[in-house]
C-alpha positions, 0 to 999 in steps of 0.5 A: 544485511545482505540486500540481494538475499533480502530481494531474493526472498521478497521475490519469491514470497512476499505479497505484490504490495509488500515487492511494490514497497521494497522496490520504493525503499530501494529506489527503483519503485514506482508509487503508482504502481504501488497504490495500484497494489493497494488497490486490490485491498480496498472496500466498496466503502473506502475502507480496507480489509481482505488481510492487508494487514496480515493479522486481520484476513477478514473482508471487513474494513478494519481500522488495523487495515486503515493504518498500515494503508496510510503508511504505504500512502506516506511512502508511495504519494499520489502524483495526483492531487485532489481538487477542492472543487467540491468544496475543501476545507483549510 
């Protein structure tokens, strides 16, 4: 495989997220910046939707949209902790 070819085409045609991802593959990312691309797929209510999986282009949280958020989470942690200020459970 040729990584260059392969960064070439994710340049010029991949979504913002899915150039944040690679980057975080290739070991030159930033998992802020690749929450931040995230971001812009989230609802008022938590969920996600607006074709964050690209399968699913409604608006609409979708539990499809749900889950490929939870992988980009697994790959880019927060750097920020929640507190349990607010009461969390163990």
């Amino acid at each position: 495989m040729d990584i260059d070819k392969v960064a070439s085409f994710m340049a010029g045609h991949a979504r913002l997220l899915d150039r944040r991802r690679f980057e975080l593959l290739m070991g030159e990312g930033d998992p802020a910046g690749t929450l931040a691309a995230l971001e812009g797929y989230r609802n008022a209510d938590g969920g996600y939707g607006w074709g964050l999986e690209p399968d699913l282009r409604s608006p609409e949280s979708q539990p499809g949209s749900a889950l490929h958020a939870f992988e980009v989470f697994e790959q880019a942690p927060s750097p920020v902790r929640p507190s349990c200020a607010t009461g969390c459970r163990r």
